[in-house]
C-alpha positions in Angstrom: -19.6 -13.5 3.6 -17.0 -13.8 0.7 -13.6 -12.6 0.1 -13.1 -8.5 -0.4 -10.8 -8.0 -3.1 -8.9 -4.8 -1.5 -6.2 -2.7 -3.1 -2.8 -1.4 -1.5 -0.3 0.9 -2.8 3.9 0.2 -2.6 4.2 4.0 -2.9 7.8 4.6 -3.5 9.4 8.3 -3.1 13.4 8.8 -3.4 13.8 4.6 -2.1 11.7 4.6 0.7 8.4 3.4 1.1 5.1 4.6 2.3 3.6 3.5 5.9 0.3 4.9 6.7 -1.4 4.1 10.5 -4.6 3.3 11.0 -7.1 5.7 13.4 -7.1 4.1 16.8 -11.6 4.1 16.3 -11.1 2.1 12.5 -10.4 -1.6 12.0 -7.3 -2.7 12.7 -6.4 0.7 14.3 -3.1 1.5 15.3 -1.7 -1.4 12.7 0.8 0.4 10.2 -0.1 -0.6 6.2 0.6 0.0 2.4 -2.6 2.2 2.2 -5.2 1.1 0.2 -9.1 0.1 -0.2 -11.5 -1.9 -1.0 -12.6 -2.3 -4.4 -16.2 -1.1 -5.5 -18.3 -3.1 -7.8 -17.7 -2.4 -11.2 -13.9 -1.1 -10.4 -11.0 -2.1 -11.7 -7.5 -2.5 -9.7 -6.0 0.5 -10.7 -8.8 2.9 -10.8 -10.0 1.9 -6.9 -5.9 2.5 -5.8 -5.7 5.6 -7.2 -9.1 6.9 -5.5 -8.4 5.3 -2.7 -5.1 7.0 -2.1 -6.5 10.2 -3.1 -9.8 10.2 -1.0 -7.6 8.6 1.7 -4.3 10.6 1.6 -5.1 13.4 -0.8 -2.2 11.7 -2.7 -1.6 11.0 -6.4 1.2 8.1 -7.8 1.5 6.5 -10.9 0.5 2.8 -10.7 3.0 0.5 -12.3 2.4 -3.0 -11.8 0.8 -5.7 -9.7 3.6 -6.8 -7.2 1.8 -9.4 -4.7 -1.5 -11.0 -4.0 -2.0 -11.7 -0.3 -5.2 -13.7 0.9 -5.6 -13.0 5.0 -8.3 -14.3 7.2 -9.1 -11.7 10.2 -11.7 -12.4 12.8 -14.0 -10.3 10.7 -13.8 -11.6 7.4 -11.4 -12.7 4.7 -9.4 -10.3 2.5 -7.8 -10.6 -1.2 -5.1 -7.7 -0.6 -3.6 -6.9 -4.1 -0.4 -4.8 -4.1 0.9 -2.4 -6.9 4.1 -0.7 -7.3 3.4 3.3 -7.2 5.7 6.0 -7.7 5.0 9.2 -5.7 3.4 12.2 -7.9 2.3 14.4 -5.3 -0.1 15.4 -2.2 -1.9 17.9 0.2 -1.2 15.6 2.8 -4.8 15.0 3.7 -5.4 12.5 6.5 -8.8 10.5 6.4 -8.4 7.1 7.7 -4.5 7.2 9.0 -3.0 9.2 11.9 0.4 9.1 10.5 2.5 8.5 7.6 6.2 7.2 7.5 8.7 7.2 4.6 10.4 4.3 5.3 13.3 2.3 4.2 12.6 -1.2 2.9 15.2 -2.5 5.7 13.3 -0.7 8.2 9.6 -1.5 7.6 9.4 -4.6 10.0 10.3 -2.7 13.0 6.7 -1.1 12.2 3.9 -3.2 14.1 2.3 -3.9 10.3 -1.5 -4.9 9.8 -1.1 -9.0 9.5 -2.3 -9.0 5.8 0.3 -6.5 5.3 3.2 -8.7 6.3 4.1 -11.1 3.8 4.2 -8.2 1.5 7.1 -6.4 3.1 8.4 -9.8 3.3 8.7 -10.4 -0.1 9.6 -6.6 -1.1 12.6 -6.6 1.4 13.5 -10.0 -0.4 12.9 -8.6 -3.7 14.5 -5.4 -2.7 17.2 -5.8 -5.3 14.2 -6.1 -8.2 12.1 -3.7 -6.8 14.6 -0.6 -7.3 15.9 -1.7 -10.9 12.6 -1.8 -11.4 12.1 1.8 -10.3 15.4 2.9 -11.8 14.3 2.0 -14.9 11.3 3.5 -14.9 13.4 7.1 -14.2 15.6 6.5 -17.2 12.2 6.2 -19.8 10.3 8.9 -18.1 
């Protein structure tokens, strides 16, 4: 079995982040992640975040930009997680796959036991957190 490309949203709302926990009966249940999905044939990046989220979360964002590729190896297979900044839009607060969501500071997102693939993301966005909010800011002042 290959590599499955899957998709994770760095949803941001009013600079904190969104944590969403896994049902204790799914894979990797009980983990906290940037929630996300796997991409279907014939789907682009972008297209299987935002379905994802909204099948998943009943949420929408707007997807800004690829932010970090993470390649993990889990007893069941191998997984290309691909990570894109997201701004909040809205939701109905639908929960599919996750028991819980957090809005989390970026400081505080390790205290969270985190899916391992997950990891090295929050890694790099609490050493990017700097970039990461000029980044949003500047996204508020063109809007």
């Amino acid at each position: 079995m290959g590599t499955v490309d899957v998709a994770c949203g760095l949803v941001f709302k009013e600079e904190k982040i969104l944590l969403a926990k896994r049902l204790p009966h799914k894979t990797l249940g009980g983990f906290w992640e940037f929630p996300g999905g796997k991409i279907e044939a014939g789907e682009d990046v972008v297209t299987c975040l935002k379905r994802e989220l909204n099948e998943e979360l009943g949420m929408n964002v707007k997807v800004i930009d690829i932010v970090f590729t993470n390649v993990h190896e889990y007893g069941f297979g191998t997984i290309k997680l691909i990570a894109y900044l997201c701004v909040f839009v809205n939701t109905n607060n639908l929960l599919v796959d996750h028991d819980e969501v957090s809005w989390v500071p970026l400081g505080k997102v390790m205290d969270f036991n985190l899916s391992p693939a997950d990891v090295p993301i929050a890694k790099y966005l609490i050493d990017n957190e700097r970039n990461i909010f000029n980044q949003l800011a500047s996204l508020r002042n063109f809007d």
